[in-house]
DSSP file (Angstrom, degrees, kcal/mol; ACC not computed):
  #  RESIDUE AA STRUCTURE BP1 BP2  ACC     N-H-->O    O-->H-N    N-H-->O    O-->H-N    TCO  KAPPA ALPHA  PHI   PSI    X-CA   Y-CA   Z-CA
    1    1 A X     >        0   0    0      0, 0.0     4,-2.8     0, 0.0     5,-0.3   0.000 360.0 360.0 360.0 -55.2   14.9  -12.8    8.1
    2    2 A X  H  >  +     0   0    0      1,-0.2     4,-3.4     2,-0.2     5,-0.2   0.993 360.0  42.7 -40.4 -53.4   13.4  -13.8    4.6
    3    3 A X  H  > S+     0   0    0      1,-0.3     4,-1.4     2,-0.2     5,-0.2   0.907 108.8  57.6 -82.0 -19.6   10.7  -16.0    6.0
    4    4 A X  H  > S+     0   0    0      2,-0.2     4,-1.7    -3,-0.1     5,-0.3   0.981 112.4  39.5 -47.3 -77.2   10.2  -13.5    8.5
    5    5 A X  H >X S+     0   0    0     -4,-2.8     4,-2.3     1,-0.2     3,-1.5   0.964 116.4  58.1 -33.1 -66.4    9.4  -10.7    5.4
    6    6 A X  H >X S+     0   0    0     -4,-3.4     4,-1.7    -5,-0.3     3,-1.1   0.827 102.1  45.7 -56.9 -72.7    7.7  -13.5    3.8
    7    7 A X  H 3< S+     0   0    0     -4,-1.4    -1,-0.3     1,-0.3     5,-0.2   0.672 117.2  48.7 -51.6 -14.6    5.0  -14.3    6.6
    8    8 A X  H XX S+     0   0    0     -4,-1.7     4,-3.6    -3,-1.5     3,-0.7   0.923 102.6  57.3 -89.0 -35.0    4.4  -10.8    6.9
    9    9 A X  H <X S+     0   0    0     -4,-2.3     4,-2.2    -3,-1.1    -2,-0.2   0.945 110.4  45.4 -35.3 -59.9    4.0  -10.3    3.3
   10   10 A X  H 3< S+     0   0    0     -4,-1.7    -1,-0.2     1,-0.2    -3,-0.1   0.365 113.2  49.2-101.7  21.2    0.9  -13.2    3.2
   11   11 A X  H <> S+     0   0    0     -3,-0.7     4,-4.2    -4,-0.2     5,-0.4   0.733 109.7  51.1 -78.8 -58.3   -0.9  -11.9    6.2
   12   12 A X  H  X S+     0   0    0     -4,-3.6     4,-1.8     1,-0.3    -2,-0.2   0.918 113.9  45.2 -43.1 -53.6   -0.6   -8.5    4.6
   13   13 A X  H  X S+     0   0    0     -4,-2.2     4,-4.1     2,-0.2    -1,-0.3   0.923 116.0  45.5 -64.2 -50.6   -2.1  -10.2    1.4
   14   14 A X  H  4 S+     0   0    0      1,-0.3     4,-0.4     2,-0.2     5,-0.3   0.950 111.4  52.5 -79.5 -35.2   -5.2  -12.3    3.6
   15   15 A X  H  X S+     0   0    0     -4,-4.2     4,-1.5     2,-0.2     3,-0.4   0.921 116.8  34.5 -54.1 -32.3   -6.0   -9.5    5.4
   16   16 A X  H >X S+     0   0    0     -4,-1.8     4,-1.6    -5,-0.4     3,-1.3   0.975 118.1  54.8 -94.6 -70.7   -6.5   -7.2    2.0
   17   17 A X  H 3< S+     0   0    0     -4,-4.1    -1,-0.2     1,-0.2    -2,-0.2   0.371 115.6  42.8 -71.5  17.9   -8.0  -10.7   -0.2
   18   18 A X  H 3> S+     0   0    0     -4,-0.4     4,-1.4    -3,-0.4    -1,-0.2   0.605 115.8  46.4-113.6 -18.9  -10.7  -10.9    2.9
   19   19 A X  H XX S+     0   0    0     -4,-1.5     3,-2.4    -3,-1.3     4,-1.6   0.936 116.0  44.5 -70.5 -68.0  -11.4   -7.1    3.0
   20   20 A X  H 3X S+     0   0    0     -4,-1.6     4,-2.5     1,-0.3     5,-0.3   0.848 114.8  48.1 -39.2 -60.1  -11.8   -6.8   -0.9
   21   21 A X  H 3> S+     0   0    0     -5,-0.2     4,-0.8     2,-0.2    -1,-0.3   0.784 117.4  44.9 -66.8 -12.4  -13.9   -9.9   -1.0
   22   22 A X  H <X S+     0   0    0     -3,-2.4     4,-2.8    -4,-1.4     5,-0.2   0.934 112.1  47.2 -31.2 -77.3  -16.1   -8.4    2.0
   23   23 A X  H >X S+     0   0    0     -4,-1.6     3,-1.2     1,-0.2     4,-1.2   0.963 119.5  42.1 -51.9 -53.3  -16.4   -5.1    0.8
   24   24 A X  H 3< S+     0   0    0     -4,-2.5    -1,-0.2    -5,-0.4     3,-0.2   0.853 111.5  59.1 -63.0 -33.1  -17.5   -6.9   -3.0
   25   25 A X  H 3< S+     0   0    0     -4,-0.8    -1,-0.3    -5,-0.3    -2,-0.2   0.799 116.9  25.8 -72.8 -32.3  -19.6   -9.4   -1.3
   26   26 A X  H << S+     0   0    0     -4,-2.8     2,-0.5    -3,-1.2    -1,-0.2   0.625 110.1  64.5-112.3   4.4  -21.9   -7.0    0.4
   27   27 A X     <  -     0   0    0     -4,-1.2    -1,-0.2    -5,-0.2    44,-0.0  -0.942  62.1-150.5-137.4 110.1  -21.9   -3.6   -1.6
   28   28 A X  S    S+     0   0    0     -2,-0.5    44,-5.7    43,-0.1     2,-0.3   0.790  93.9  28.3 -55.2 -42.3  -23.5   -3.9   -5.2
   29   29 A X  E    S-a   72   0A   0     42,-0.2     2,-0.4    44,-0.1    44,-0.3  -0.891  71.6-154.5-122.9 177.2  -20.7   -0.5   -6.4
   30   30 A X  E     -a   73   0A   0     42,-0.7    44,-3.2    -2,-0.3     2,-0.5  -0.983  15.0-154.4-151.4 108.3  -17.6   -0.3   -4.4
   31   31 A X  E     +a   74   0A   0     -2,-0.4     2,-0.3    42,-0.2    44,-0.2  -0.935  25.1 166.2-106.8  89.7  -16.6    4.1   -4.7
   32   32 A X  E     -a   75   0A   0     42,-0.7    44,-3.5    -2,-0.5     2,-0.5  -0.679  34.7-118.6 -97.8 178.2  -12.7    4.5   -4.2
   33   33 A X  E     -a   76   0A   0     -2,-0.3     2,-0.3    42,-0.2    44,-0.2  -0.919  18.7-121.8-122.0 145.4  -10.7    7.4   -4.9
   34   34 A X        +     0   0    0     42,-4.6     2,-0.3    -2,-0.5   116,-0.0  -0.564  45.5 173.9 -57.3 124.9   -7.5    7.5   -7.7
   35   35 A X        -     0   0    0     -2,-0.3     2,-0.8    42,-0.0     3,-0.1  -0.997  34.8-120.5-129.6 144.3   -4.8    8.6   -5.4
   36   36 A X     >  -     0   0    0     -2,-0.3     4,-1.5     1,-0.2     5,-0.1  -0.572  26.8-178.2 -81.4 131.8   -1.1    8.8   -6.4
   37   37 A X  H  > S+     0   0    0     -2,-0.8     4,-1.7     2,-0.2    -1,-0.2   0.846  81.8  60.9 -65.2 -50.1    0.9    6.4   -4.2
   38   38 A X  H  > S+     0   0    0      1,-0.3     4,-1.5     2,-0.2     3,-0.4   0.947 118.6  30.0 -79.7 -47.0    4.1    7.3   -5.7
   39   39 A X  H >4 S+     0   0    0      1,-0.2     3,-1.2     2,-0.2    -1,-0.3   0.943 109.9  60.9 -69.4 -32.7    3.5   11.0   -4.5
   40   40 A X  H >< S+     0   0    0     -4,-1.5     3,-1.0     1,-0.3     7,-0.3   0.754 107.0  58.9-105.6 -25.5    1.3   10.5   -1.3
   41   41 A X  H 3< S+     0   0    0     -4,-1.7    -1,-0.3    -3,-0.4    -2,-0.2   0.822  79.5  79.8 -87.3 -11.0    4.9    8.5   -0.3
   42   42 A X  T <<  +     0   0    0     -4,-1.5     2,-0.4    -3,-1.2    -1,-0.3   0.819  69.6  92.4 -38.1 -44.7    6.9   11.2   -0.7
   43   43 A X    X>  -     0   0    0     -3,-1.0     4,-2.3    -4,-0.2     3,-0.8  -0.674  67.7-151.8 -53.1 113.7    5.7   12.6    3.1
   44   44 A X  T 34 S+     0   0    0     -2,-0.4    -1,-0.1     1,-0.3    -2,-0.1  -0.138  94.3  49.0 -54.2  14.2    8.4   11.1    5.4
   45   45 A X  T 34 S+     0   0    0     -2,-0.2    -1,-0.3    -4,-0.0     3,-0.2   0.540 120.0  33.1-136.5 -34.7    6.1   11.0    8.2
   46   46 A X  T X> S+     0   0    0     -3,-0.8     3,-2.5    -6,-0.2     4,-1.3   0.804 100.0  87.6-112.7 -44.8    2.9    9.2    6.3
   47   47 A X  H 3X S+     0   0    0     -4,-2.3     4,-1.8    -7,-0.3     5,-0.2   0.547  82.3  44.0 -32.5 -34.1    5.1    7.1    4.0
   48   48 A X  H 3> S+     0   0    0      2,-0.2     4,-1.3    -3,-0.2    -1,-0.3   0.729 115.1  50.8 -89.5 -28.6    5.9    3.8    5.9
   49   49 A X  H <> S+     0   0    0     -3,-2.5     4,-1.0     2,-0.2    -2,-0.2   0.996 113.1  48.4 -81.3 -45.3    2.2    3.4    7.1
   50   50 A X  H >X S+     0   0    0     -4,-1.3     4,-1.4     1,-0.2     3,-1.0   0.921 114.1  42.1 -31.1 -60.7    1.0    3.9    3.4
   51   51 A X  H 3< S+     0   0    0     -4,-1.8    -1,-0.2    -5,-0.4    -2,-0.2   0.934 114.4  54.2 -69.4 -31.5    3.4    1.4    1.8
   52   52 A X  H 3< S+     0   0    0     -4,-1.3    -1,-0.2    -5,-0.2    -2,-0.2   0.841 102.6  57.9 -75.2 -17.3    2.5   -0.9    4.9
   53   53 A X  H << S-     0   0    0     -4,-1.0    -2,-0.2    -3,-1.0    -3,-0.1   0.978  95.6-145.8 -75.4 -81.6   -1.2   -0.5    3.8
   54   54 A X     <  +     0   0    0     -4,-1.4     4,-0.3     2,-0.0     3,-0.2   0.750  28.5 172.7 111.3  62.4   -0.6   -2.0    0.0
   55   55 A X  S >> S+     0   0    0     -5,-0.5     4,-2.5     1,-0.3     3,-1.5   0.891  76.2  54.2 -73.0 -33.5   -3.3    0.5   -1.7
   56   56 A X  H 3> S+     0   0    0      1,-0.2     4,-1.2     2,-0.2    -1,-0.3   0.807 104.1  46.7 -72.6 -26.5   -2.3   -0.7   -4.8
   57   57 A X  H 3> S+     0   0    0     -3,-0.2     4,-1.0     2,-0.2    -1,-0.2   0.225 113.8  56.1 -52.5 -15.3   -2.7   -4.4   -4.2
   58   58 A X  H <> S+     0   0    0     -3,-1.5     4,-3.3    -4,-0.3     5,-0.5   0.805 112.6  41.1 -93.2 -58.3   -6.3   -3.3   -2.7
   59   59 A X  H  X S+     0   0    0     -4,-2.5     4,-1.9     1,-0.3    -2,-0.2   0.835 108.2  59.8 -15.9 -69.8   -7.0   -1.7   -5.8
   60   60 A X  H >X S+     0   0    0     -4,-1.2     4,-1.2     1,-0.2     3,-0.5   0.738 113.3  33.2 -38.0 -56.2   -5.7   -4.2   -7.4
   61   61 A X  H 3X S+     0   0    0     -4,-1.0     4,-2.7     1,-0.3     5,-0.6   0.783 106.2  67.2 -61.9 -40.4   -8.2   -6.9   -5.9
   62   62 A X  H 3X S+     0   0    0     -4,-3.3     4,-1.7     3,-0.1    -1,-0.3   0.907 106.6  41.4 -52.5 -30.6  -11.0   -4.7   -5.7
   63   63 A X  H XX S+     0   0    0     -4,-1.9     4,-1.4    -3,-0.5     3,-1.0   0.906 117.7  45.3 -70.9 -80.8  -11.2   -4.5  -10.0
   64   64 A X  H 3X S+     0   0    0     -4,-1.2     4,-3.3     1,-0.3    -1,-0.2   0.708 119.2  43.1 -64.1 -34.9  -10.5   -8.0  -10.7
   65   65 A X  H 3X S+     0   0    0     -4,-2.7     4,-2.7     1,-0.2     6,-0.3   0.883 111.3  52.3 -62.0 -48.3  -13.3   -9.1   -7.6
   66   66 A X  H <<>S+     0   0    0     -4,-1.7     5,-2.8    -3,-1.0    -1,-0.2   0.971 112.9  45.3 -64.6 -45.9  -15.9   -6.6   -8.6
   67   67 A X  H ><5S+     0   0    0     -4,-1.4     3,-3.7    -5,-0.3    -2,-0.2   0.980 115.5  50.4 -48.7 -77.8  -15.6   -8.2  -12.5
   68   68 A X  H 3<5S+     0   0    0     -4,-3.3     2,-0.4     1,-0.3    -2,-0.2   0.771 118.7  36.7 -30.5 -78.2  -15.7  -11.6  -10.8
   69   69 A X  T 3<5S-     0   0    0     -4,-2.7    -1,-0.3     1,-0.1    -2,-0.2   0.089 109.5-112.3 -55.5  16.7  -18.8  -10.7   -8.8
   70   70 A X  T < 5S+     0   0    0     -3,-3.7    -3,-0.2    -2,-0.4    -2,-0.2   0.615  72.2 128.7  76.8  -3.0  -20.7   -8.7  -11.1
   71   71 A X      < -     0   0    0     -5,-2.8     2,-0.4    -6,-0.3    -1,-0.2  -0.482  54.5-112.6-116.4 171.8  -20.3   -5.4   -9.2
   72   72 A X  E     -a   29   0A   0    -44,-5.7   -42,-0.7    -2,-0.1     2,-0.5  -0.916  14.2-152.5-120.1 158.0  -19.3   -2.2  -10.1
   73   73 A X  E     -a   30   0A   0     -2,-0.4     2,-0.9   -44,-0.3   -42,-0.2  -0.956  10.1-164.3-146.5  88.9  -16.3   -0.3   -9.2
   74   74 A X  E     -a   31   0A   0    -44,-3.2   -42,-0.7    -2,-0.5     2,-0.6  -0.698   2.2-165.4 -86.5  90.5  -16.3    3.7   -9.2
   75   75 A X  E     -a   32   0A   0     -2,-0.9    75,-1.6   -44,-0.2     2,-0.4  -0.759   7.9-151.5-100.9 138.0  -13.2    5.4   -9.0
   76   76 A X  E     -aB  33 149A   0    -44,-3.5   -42,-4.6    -2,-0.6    73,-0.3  -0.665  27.5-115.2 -95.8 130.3  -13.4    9.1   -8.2
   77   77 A X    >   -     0   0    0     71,-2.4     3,-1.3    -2,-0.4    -1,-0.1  -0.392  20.7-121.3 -68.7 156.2  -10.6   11.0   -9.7
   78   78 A X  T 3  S+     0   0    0      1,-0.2     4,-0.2    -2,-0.1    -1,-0.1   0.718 108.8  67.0 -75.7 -18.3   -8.2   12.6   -7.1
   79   79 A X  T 3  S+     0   0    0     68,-0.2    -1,-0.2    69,-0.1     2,-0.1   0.788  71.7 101.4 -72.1 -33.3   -8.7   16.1   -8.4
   80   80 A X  S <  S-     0   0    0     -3,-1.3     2,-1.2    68,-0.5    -4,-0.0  -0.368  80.9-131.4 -75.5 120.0  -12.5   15.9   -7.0
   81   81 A X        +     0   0    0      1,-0.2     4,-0.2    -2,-0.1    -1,-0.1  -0.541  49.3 153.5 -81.2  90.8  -12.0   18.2   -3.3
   82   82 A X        +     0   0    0     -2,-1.2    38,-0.3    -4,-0.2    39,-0.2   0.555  66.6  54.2-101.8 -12.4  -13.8   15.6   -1.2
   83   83 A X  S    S+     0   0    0     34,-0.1    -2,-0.1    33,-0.1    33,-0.1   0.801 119.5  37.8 -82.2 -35.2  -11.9   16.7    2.0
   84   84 A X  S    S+     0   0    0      9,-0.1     9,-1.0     2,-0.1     2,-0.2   0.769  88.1  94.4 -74.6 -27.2  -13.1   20.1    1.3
   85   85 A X  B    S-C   92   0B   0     -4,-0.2     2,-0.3     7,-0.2     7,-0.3  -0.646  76.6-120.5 -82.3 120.3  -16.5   20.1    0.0
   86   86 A X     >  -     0   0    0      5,-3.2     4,-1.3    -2,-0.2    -1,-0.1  -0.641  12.5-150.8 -71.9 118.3  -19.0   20.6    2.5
   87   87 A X  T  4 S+     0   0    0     -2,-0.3    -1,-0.1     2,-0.1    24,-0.0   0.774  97.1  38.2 -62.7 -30.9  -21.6   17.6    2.7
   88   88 A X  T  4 S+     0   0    0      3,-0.1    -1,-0.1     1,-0.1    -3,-0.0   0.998 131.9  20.9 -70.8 -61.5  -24.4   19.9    4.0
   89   89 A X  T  4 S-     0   0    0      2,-0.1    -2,-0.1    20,-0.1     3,-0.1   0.781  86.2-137.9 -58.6 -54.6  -23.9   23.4    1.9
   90   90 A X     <  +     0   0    0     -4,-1.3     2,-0.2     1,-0.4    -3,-0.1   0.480  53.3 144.5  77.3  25.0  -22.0   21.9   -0.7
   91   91 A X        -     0   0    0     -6,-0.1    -5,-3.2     1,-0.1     2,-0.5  -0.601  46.9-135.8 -94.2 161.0  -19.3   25.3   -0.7
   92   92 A X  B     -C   85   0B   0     -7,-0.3    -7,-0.2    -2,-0.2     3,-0.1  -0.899  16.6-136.1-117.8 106.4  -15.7   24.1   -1.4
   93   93 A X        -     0   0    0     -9,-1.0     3,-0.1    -2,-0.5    -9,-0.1  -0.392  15.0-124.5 -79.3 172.5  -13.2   25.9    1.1
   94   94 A X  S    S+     0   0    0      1,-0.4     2,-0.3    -2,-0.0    -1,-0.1   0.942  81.7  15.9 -85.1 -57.5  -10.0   27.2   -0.5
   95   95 A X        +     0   0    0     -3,-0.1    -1,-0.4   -11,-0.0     2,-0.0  -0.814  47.9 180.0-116.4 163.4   -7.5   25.4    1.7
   96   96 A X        -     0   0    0     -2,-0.3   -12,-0.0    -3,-0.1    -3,-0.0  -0.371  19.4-147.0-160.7  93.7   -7.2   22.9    3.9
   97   97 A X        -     0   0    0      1,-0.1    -2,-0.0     2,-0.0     0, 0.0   0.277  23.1-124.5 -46.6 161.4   -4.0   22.0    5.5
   98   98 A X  S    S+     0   0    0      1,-0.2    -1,-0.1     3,-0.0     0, 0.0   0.828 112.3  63.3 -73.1 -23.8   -3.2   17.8    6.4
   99   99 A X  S    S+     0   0    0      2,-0.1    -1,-0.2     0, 0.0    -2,-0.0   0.995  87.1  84.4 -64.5 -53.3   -2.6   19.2   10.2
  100  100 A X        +     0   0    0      1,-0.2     3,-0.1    13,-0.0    -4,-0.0  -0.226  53.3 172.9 -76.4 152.1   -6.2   20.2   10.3
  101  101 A X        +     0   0    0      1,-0.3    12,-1.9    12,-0.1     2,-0.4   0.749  67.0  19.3 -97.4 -51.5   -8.8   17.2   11.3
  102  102 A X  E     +D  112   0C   0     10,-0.2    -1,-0.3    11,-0.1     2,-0.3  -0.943  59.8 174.7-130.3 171.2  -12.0   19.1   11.6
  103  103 A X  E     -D  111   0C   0      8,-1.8     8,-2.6    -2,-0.4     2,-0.3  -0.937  22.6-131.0-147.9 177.4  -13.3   22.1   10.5
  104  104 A X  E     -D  110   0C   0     -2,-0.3     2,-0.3     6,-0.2     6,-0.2  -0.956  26.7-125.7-126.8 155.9  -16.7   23.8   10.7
  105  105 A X    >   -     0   0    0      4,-3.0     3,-4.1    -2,-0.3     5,-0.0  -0.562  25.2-109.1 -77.3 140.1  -18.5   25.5    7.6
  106  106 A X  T 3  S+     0   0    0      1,-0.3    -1,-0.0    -2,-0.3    -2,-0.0   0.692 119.2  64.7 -48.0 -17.0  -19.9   28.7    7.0
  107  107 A X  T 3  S-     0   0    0      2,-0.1    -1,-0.3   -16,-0.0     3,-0.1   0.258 117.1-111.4 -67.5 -23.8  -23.1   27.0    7.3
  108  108 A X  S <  S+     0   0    0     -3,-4.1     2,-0.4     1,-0.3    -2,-0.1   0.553  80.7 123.6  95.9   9.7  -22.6   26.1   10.7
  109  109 A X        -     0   0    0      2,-0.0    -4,-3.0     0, 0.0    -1,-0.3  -0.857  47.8-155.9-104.3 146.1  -22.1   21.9   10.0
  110  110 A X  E     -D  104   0C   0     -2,-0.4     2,-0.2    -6,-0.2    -6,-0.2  -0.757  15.0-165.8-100.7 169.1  -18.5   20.9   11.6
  111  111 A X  E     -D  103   0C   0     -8,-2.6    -8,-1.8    -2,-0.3     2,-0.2  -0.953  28.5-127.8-147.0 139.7  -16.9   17.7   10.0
  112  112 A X  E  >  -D  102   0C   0     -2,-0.2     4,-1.4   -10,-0.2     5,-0.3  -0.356  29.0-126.7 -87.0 173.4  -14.5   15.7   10.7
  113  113 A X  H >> S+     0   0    0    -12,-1.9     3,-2.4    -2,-0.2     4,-0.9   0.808 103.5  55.3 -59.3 -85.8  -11.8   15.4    7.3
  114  114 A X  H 3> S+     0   0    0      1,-0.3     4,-0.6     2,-0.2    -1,-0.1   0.375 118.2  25.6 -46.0 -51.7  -12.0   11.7    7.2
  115  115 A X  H 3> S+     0   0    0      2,-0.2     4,-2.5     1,-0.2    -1,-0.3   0.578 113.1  56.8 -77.7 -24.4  -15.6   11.2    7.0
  116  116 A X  H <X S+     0   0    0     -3,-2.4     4,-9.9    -4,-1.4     5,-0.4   0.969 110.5  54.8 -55.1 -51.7  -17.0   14.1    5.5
  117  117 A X  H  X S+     0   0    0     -4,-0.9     4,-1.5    -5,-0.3    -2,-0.2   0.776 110.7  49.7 -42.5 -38.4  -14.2   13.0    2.4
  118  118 A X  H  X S+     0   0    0     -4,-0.6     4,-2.3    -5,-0.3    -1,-0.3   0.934 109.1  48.2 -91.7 -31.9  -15.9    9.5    2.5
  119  119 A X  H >X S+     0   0    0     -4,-2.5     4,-1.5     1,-0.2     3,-0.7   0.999 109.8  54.1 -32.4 -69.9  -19.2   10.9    2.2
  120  120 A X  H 3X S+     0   0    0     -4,-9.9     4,-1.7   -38,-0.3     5,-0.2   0.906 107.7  46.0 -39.4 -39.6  -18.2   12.9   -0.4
  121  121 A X  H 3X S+     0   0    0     -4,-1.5     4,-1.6    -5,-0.4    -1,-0.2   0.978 109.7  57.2 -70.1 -37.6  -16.8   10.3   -2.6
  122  122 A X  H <X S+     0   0    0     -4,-2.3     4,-1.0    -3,-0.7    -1,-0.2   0.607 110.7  39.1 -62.6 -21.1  -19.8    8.0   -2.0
  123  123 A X  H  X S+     0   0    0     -4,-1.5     4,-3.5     2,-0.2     5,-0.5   0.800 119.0  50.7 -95.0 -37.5  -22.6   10.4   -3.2
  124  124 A X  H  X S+     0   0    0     -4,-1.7     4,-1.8    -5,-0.4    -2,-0.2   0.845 108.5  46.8 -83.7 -33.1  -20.3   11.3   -5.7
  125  125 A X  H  X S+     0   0    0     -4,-1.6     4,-2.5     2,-0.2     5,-0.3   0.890 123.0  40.9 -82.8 -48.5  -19.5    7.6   -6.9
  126  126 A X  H  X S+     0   0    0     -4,-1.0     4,-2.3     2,-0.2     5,-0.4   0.932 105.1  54.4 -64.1 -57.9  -23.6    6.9   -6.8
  127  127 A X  H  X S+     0   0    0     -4,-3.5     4,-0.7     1,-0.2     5,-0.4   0.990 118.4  50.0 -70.0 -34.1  -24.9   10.1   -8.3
  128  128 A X  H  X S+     0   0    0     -4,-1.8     4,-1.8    -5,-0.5    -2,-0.2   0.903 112.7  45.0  -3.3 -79.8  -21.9    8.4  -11.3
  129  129 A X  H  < S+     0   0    0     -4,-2.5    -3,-0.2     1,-0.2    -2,-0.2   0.837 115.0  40.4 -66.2 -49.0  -23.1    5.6  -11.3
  130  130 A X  H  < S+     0   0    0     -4,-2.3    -1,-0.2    -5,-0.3    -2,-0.2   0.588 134.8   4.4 -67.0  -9.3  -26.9    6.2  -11.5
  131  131 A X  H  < S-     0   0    0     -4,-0.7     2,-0.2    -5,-0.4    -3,-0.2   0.631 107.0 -99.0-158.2   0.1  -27.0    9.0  -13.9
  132  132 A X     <  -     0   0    0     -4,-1.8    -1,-0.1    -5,-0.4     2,-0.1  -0.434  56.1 -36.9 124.7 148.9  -23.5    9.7  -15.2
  133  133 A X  S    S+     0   0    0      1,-0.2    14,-0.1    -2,-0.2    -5,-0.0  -0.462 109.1  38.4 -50.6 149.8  -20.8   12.2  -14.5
  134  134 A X        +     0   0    0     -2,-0.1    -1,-0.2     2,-0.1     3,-0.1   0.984  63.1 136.8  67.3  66.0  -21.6   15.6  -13.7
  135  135 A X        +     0   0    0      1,-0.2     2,-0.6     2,-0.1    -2,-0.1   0.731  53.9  58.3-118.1 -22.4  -24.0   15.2  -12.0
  136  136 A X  S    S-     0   0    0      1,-0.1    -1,-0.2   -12,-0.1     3,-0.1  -0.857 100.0 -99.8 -85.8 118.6  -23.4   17.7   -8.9
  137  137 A X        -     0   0    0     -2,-0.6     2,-0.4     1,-0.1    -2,-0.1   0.000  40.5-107.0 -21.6 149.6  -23.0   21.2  -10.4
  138  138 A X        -     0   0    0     -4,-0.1    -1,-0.1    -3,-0.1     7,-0.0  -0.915  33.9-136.0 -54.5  91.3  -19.5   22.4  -10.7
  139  139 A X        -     0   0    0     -2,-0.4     4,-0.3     1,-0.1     5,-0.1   0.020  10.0-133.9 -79.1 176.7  -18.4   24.8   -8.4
  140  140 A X  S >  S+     0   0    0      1,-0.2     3,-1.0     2,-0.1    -1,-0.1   0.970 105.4  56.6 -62.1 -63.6  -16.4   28.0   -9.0
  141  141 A X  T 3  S+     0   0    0      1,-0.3    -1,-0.2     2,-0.1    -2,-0.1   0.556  89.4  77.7 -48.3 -38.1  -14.2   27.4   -6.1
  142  142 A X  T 3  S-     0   0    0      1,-0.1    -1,-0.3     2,-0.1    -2,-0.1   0.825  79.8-151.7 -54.9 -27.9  -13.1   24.0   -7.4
  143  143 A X    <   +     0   0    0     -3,-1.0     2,-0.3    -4,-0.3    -1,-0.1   0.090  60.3  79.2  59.8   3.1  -10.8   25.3   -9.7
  144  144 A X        -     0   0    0     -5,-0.1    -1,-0.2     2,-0.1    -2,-0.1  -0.890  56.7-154.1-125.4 157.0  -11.0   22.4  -12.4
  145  145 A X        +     0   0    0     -2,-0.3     2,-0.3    -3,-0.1    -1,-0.0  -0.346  58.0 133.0 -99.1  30.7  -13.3   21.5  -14.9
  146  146 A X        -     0   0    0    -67,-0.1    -2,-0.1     2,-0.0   -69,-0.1  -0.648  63.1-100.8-103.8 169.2  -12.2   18.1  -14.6
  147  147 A X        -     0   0    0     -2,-0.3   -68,-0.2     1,-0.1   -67,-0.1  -0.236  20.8-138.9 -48.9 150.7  -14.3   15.2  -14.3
  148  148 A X  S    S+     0   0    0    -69,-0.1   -71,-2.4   -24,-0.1   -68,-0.5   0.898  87.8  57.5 -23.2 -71.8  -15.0   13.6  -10.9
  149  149 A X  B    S-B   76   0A   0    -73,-0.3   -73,-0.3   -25,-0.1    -2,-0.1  -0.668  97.9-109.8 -91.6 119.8  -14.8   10.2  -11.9
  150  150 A X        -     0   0    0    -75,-1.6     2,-1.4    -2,-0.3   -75,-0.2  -0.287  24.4-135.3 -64.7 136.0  -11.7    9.1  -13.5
  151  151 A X        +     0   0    0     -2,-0.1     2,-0.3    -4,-0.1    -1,-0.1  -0.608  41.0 154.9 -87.4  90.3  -12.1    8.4  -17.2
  152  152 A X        -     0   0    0     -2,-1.4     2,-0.2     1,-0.0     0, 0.0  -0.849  38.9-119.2-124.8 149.9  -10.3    5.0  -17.8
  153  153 A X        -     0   0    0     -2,-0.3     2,-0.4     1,-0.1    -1,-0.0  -0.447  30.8-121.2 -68.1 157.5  -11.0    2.4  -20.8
  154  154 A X        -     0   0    0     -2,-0.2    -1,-0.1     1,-0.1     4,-0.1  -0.805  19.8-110.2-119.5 151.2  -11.9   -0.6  -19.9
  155  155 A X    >   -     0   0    0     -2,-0.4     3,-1.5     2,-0.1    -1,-0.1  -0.197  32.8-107.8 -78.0-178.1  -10.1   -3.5  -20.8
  156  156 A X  T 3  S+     0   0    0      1,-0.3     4,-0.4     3,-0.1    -1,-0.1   0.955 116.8  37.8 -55.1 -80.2  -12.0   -6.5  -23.8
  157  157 A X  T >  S+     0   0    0      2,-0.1     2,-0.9     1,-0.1     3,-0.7   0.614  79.3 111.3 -58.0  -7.1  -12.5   -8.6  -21.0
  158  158 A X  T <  S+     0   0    0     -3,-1.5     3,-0.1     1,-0.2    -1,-0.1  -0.500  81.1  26.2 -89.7 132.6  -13.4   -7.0  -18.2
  159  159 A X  T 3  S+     0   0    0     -2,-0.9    -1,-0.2     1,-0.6     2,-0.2  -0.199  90.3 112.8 130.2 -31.3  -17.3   -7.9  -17.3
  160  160 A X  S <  S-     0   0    0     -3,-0.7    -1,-0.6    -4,-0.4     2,-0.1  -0.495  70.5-119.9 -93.0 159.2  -17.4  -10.9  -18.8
  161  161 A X        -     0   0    0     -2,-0.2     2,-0.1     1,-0.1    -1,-0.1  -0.460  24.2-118.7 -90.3 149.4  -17.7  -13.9  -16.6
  162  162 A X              0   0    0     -2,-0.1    -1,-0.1     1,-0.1     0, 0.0  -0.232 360.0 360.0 -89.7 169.4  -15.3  -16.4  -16.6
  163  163 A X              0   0    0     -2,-0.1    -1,-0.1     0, 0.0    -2,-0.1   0.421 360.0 360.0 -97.3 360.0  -15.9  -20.1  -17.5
């Protein structure tokens, strides 16, 4: 049974070290979003495919890989409503339950969650990176003043290249 665990374990791991070094290899910034793990496993229904995914071990690889390669690495804070936020209009709906998959806007563009969400994060992780946070007006509707982009220190070493 161990070596069983085990071989699944270092699949898990070359499948995740050949996406992260993909993804790093071909995309100069690399835009994820901070999501809590520890909460997002709390759902009894989502939990087992999450832990089987190993987001923190993608993370992980994605930082150290983007340093390694030069690239840079945007993480969008979880607060920023990227399922919600209409890519056309830019209005921010109030709710939006997990059940629904698409919705349409008062504006008359439908979206599906998943992709509008990845839009969002990507313009949001570019207009970041190119000019700063805050770079899309703040909306009413959001209901935070908090940043987009998560505000983390960075460690002494990270950027410089190793010998």
């Amino acid at each position: 049974v161990a070596r069983v665990h085990a071989r699944i374990a270092d699949r898990r791991r070359d499948v995740l070290h050949k996406l992260s070094t993909r993804l790093v290899r071909e995309n100069q910034t690399v835009v994820i979003e901070d999501l809590t793990v520890r909460n997002l496993l709390k759902n009894g229904k989502l939990a087992r495919a999450i832990s089987d995914a190993a987001w923190a071990d993608l993370r992980m690889m994605l930082e150290y890989k983007c340093a390694w390669y030069g690239r840079e690495l945007v993480v969008i804070d979880r607060w920023f409503p990227s399922s919600k936020l209409c890519g056309a209009c830019g209005m921010v709906r109030e709710k939006l339950p997990l059940n629904v998959r698409e919705w349409t806007c008062e504006c008359g563009a439908t979206h599906d969650r998943d992709v509008n969400a990845a839009r969002n994060l990507l313009a949001a992780g570019l207009a970041a990176s190119a000019c700063g946070d805050g770079v899309r007006p703040q909306r009413e509707s959001s209901r935070t003043g908090r940043s987009s982009v998560k505000q983390e220190t960075q460690r002494a070493t990270a950027g410089i290249p190793r010998l």
